[in-house]
Backbone bond lengths (Angstrom), bond angles and torsions (degrees), N, CA, C in turn:
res aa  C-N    CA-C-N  psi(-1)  N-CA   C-N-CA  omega(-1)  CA-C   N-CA-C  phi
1 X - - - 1.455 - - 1.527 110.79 -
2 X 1.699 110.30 -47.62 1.540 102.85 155.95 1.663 139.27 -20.53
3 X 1.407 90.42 -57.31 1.353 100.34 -177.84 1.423 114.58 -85.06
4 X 1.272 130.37 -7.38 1.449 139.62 173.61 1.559 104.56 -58.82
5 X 1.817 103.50 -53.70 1.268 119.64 -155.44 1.475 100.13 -78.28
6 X 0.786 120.36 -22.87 2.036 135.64 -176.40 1.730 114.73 -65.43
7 X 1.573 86.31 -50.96 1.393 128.04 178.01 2.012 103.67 -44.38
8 X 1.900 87.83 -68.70 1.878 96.81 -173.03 1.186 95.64 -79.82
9 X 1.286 149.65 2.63 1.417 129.12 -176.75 1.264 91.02 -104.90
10 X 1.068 149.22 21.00 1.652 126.17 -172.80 2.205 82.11 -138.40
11 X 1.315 113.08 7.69 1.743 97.59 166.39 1.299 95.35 -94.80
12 X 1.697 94.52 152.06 1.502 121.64 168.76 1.496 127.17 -55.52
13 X 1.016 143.34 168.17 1.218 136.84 174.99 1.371 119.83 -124.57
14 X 1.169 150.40 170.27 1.566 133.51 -178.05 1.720 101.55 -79.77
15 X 1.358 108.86 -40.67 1.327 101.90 -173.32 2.161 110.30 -61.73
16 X 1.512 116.46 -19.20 0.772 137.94 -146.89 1.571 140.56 49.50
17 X 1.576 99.51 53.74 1.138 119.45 -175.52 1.604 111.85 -107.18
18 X 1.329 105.93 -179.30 1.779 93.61 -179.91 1.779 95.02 -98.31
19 X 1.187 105.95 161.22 1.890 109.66 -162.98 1.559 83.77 -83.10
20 X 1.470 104.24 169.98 1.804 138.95 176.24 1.292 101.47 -110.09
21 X 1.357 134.16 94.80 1.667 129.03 170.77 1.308 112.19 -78.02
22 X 0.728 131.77 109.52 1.653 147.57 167.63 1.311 107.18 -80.20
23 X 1.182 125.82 66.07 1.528 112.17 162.05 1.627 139.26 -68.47
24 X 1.387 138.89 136.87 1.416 151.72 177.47 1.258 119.49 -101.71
25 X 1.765 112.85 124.13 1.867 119.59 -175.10 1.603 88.88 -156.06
26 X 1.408 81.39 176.27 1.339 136.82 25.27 1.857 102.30 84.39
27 X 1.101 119.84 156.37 1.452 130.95 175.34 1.663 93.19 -56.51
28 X 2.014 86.99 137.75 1.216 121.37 167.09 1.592 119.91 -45.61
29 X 1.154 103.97 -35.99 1.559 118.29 -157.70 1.455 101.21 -67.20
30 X 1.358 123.96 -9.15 1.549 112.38 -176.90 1.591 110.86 -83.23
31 X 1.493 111.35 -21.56 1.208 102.51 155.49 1.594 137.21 8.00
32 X 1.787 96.31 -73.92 1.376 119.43 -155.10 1.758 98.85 -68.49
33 X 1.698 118.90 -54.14 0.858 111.55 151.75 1.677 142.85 -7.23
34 X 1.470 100.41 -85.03 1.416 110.36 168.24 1.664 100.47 -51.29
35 X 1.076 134.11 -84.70 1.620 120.78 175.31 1.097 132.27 -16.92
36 X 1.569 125.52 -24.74 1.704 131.46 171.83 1.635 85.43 -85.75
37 X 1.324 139.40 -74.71 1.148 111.19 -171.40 1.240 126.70 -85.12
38 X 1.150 124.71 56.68 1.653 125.97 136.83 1.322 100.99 -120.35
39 X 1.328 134.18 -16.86 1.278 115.43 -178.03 1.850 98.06 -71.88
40 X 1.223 109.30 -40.33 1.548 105.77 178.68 1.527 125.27 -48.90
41 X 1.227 116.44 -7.00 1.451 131.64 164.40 1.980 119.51 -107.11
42 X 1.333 100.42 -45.97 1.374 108.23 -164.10 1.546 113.31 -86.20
43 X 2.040 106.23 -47.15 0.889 103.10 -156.83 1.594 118.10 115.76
44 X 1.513 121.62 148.35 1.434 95.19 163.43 1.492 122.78 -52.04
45 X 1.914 97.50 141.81 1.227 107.67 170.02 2.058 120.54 -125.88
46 X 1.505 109.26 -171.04 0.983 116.15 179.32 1.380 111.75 -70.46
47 X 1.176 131.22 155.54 1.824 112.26 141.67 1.241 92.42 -132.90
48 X 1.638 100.84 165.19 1.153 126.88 176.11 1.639 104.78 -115.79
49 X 0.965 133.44 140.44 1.618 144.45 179.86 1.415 118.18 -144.49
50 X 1.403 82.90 112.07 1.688 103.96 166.58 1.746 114.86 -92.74
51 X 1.285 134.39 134.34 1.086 129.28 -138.19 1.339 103.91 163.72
52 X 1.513 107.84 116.25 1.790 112.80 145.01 1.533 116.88 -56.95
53 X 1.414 117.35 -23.67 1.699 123.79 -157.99 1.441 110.32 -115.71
54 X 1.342 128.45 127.86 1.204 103.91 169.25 1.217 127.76 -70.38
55 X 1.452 135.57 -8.37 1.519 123.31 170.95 1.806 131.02 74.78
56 X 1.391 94.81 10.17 1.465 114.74 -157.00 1.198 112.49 -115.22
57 X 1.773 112.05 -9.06 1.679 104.79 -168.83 1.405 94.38 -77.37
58 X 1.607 90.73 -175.35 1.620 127.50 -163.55 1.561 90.79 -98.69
59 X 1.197 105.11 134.26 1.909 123.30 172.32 1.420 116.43 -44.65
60 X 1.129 126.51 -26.45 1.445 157.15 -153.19 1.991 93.64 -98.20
61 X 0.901 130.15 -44.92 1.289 138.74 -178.04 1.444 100.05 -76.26
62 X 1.191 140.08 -43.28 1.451 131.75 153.65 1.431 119.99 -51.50
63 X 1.461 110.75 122.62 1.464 121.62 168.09 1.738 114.39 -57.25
64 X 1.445 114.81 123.81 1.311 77.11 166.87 2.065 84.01 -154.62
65 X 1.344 89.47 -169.13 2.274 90.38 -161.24 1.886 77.47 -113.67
66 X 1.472 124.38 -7.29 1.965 117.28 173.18 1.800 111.52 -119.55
67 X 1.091 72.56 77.28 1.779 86.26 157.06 1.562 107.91 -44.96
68 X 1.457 128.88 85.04 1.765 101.33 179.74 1.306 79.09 -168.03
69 X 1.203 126.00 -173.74 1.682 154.70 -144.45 1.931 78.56 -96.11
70 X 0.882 112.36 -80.19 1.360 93.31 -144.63 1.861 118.11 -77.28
71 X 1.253 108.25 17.46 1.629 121.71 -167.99 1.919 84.63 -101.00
72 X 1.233 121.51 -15.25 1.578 126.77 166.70 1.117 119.18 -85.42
73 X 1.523 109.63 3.69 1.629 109.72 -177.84 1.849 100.44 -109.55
74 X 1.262 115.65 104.98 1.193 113.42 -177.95 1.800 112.52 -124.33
75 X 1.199 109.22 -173.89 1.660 119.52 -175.76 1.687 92.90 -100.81
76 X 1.570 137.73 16.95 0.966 135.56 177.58 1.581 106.44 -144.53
77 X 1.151 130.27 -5.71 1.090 126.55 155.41 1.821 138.49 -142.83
78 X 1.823 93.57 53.26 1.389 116.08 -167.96 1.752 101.30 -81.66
79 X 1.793 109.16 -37.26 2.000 100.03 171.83 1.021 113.93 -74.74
80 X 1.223 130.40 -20.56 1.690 124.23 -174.68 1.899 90.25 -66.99
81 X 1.433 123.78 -65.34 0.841 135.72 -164.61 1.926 107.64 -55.26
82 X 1.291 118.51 -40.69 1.332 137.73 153.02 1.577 114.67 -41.92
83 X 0.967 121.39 -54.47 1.502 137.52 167.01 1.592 116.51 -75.96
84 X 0.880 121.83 -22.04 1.527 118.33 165.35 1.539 108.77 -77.81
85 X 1.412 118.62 -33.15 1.915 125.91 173.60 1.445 87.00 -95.46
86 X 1.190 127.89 81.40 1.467 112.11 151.62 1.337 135.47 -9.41
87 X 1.565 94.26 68.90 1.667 92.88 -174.82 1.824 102.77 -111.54
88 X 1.417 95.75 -12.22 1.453 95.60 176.71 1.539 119.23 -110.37
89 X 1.650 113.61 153.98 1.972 102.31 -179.08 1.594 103.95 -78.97
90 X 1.284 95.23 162.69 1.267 102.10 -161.63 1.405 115.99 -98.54
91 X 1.771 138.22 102.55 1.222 113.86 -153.78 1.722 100.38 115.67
92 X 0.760 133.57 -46.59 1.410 146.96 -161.83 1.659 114.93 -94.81
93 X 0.857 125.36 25.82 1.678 118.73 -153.65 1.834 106.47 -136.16
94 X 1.158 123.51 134.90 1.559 134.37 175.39 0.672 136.20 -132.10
95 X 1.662 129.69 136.43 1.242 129.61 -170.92 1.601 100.15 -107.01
96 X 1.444 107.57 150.05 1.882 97.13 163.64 1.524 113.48 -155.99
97 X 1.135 114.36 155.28 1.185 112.27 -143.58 1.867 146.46 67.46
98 X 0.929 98.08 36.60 1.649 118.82 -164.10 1.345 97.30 -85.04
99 X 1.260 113.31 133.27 1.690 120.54 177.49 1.729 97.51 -163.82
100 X 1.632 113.50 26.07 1.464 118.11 164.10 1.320 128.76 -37.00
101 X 1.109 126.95 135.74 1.647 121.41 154.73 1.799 106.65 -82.02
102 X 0.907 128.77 159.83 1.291 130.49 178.97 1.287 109.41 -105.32
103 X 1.641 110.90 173.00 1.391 92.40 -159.81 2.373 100.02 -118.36
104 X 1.164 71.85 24.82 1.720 85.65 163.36 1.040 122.86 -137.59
105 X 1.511 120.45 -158.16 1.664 129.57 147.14 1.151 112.76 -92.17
106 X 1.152 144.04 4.17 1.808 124.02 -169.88 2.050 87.61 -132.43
107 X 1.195 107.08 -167.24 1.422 120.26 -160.13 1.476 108.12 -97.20
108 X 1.467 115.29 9.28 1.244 103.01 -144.40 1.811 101.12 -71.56
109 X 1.294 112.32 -41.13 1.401 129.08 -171.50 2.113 107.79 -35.71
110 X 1.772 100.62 -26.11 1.539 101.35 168.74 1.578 99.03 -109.97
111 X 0.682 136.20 -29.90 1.399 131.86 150.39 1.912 119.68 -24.56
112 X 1.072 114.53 -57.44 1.711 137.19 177.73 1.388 95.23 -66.30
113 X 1.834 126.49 -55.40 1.515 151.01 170.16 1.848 96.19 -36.20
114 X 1.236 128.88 -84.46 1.475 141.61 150.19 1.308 99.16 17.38
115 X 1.390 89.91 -98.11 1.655 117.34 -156.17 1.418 95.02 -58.64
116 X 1.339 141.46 -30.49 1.604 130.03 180.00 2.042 101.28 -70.55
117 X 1.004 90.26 3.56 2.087 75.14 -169.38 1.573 126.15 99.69
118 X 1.673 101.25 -11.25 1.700 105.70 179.68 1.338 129.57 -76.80
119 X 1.588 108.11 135.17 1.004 121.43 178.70 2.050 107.96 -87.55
120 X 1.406 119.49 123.59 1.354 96.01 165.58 1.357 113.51 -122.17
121 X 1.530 109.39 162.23 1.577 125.40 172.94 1.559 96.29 -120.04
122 X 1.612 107.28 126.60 1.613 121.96 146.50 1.639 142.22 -36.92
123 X 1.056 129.78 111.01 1.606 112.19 167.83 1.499 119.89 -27.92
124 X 1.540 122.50 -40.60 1.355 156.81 -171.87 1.628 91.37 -74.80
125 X 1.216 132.10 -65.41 1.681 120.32 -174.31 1.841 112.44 -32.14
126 X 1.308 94.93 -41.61 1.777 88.65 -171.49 1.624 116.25 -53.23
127 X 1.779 100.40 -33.66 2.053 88.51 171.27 1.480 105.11 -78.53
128 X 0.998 127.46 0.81 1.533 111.65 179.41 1.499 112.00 -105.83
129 X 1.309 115.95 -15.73 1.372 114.63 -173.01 1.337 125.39 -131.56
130 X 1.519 84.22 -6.08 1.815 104.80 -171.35 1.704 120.56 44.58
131 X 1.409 122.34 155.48 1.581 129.80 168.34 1.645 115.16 -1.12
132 X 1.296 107.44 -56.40 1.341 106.50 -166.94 1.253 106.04 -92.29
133 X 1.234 148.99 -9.21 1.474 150.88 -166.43 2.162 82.12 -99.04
134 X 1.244 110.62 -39.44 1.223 105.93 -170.39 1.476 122.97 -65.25
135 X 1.606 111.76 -45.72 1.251 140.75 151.84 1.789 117.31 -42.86
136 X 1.337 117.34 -40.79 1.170 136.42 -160.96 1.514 105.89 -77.50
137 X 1.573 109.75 -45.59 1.443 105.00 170.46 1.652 126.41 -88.12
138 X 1.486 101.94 14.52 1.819 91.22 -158.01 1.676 64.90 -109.58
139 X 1.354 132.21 -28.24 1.496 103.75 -169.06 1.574 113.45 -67.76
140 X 1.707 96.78 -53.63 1.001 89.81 -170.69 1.670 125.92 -76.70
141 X 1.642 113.44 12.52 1.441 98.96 154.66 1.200 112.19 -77.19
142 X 1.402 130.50 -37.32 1.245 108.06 -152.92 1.569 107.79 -102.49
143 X 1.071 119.69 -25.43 1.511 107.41 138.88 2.067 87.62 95.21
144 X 1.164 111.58 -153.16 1.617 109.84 179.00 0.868 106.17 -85.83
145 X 1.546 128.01 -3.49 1.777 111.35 176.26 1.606 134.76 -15.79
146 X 1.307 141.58 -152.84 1.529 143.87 126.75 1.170 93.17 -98.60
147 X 1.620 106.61 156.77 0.979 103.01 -168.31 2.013 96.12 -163.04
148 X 1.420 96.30 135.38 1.743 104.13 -173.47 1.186 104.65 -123.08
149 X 1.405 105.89 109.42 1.719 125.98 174.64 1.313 101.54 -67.91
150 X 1.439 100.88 144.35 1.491 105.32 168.99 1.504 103.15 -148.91
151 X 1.628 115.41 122.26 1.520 120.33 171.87 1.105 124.79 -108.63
152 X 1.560 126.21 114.39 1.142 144.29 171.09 1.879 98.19 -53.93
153 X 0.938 125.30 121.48 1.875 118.87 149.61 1.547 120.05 -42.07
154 X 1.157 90.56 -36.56 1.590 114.31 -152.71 1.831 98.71 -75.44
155 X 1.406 115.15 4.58 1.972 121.86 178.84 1.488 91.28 -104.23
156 X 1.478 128.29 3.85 1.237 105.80 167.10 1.555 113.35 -112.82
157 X 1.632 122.38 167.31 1.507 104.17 -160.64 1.265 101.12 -81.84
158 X 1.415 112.55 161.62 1.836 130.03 -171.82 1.387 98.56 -62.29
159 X 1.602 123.07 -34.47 1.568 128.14 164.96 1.553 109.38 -13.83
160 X 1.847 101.25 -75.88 1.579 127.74 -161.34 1.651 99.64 -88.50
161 X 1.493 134.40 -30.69 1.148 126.51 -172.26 1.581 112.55 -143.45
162 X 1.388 117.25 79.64 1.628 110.83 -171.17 1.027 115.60 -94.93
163 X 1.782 123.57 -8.97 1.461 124.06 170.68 1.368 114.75 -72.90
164 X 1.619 118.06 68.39 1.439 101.49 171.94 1.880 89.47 -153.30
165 X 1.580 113.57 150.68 1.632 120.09 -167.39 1.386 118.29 -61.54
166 X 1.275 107.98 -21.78 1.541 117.38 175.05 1.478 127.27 -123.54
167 X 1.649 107.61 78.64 1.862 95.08 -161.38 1.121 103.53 -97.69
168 X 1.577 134.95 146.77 1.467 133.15 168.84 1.829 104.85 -111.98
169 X 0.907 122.00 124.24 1.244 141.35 124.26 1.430 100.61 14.85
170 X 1.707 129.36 138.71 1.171 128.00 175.93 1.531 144.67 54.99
171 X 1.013 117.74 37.90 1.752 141.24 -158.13 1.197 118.52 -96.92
172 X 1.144 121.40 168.62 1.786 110.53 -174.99 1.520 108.06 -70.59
173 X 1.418 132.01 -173.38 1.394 135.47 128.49 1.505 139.50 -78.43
174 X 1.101 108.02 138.62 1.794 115.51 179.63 1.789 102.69 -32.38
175 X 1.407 119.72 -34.88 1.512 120.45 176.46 1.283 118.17 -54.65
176 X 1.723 100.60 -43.26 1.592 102.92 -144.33 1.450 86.60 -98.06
177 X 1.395 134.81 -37.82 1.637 112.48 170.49 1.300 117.84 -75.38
178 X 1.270 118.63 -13.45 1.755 104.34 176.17 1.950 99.99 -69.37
179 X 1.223 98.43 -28.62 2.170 103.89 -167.37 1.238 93.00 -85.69
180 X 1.576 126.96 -0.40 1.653 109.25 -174.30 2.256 84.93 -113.70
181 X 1.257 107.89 -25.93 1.861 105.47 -176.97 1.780 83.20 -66.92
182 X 1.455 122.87 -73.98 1.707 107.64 -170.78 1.616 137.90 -30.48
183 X 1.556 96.25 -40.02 1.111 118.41 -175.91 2.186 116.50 -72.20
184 X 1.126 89.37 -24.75 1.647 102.86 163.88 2.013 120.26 -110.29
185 X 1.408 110.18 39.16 1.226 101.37 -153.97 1.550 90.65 -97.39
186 X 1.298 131.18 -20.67 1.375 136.45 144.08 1.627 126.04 -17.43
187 X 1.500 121.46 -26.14 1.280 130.80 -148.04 1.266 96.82 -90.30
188 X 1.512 152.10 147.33 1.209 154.07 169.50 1.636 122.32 -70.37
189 X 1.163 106.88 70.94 1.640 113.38 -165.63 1.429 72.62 -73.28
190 X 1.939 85.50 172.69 1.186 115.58 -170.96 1.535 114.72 -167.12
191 X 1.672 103.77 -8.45 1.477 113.33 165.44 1.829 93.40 -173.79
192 X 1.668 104.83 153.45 1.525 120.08 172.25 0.691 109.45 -136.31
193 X 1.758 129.32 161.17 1.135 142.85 173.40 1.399 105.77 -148.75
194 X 1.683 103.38 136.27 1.629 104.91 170.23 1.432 94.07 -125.90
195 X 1.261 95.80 146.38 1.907 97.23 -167.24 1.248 102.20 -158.01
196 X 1.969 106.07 169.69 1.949 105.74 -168.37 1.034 131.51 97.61
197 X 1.649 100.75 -39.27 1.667 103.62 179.06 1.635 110.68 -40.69
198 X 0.902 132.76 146.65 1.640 138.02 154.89 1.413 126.99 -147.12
199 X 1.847 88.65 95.19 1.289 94.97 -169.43 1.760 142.21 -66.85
200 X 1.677 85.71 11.21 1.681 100.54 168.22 1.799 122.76 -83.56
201 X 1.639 92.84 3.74 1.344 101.66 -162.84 2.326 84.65 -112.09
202 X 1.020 84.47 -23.15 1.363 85.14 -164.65 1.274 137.75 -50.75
203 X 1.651 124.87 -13.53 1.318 160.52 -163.11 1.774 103.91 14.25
204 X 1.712 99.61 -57.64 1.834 84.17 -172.93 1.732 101.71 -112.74
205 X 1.570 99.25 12.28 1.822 77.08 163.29 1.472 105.82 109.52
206 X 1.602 121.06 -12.04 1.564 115.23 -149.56 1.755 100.79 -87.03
207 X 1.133 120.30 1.41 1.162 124.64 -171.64 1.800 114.77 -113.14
208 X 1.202 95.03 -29.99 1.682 90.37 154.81 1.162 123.76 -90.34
209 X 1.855 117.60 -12.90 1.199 122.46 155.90 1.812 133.73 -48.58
210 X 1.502 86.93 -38.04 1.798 112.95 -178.90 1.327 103.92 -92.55
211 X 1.097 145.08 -47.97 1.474 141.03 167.26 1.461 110.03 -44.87
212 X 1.707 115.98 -43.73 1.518 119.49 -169.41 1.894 108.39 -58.94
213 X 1.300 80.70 -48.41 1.460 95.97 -172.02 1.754 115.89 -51.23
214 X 1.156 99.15 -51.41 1.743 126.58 -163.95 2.019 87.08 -77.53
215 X 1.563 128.97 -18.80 1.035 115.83 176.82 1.448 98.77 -96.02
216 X 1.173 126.56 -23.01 1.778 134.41 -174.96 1.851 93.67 -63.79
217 X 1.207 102.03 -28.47 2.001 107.01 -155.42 1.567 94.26 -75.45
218 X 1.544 102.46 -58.20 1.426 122.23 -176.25 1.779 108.90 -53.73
219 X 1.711 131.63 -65.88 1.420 94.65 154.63 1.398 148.79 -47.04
220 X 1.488 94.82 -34.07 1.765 81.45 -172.72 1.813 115.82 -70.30
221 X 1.452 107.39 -16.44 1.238 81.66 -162.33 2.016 90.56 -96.84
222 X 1.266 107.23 -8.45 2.132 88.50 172.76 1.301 97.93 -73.70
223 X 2.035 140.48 -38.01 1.305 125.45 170.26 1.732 122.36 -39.84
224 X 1.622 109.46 -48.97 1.503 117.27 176.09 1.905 91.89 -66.69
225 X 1.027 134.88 -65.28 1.313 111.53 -136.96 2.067 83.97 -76.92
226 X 1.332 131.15 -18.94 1.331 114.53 168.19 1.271 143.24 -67.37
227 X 1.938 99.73 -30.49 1.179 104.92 163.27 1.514 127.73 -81.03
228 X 1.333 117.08 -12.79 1.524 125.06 156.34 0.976 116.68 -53.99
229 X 1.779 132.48 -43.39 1.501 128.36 -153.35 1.854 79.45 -95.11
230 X 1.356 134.01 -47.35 1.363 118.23 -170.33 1.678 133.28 -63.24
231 X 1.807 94.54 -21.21 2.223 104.86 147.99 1.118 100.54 -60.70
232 X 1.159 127.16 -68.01 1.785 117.46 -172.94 1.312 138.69 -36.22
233 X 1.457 97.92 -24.49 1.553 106.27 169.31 1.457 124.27 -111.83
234 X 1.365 112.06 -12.80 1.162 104.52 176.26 1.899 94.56 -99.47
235 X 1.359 145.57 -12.51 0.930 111.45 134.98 1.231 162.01 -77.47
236 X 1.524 112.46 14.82 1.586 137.87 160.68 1.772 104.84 -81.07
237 X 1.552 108.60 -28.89 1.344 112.38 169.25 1.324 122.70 -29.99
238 X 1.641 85.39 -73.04 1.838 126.09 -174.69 1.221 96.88 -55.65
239 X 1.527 132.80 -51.35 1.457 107.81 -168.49 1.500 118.29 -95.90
240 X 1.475 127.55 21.27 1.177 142.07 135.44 1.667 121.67 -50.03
């Protein structure tokens, strides 16, 4: 899958730009993937993460009966693993929507979070800071970086989206993350992911309904912020 993603990031585009892969799942874990190929163009980058989970533990914190390389490759610990290949900047990185249980008794699970460079925001921040306080810090961490969004389903509540393997209790609304994706549409993506959905969980649909949407949000606004930057140059063209 690595090499798939290496593969579409290195075709041309008509505009002659490098393409935006937006990928749809399905397990988190493809992430890491898409992250080797944009780093193969960009370089380390930012991400932004929307997420009940932080996604950050160590392989080793999973139970498992195969000790081996790929029983460390999980849908909960694809950035740690991302961050061990320097594919991400260091310092630069966010979580939002976090309403995790941890997977001990002591702190360490943000502790491990820390030491990778993450910044997190609460499900709970939005009554204290509302949309724009929410918006307000993910910009200004990440600042002009590149930067590869990645949306968990699973940051919205099981209410609005229950077809997904890991639902928690208490989550935003389909409103308040589509008004918190607009509100950062400024940011220099460079790859997305909406992921989790599971449509065996899905019964009437409301979760590929909310994913559709939140992927409808995510093109239109890299089309607006592309077709803005492409007046800009062809009117620096013209006055050449």
């Amino acid at each position: 899958m690595t090499e798939a993603y290496k593969e579409l990031m290195s075709r041309s585009t008509p505009s002659g730009r490098r393409p935006i892969i937006i990928t749809l799942g399905g397990d988190h874990s493809v992430a890491l993937a898409a992250l080797r190929g944009v780093n193969s163009v960009y370089g380390p980058v930012s991400v932004v993460h929307f997420d009940a989970h932080l996604d950050t533990w160590y392989p080793t914190k999973y139970p498992s009966s195969w000790p081996t390389l790929q029983s460390a490759f999980t849908h909960g610990s694809m950035f740690h693993l991302a961050y061990n290949e320097s594919l991400l900047l260091p310092t630069s990185n966010i979580h939002a929507g976090l309403r995790t249980r941890l997977s001990g008794a002591d702190l360490s699970d943000y502790e491990d979070d820390d030491a990778q460079g993450w910044e997190r925001i609460s499900t709970d921040d939005i009554d204290d800071i509302g949309v724009a306080g929410i918006v307000k810090k993910i910009v200004e961490h990440v600042g002009t970086n590149k930067v590869y969004l990645s949306i968990d389903i699973d940051v919205l509540d099981p209410g609005t989206a229950p077809g997904t393997g890991t639902p928690e209790a208490g989550g935003w609304t389909t409103r308040e993350l589509i008004r918190i994706l607009r509100g950062i549409e400024g940011l220099d993506v460079v790859g997305v992911d909406v992921v989790e959905v599971a449509p065996a969980y899905d019964w009437a649909e409301n979760t590929a309904l909310a994913a559709s949407q939140v992927v409808f949000e995510v093109l239109s606004s890299l089309a607006k912020k592309s077709r803005a930057s492409l007046k800009v140059e062809a009117e620096a063209k013209d006055e050449l």
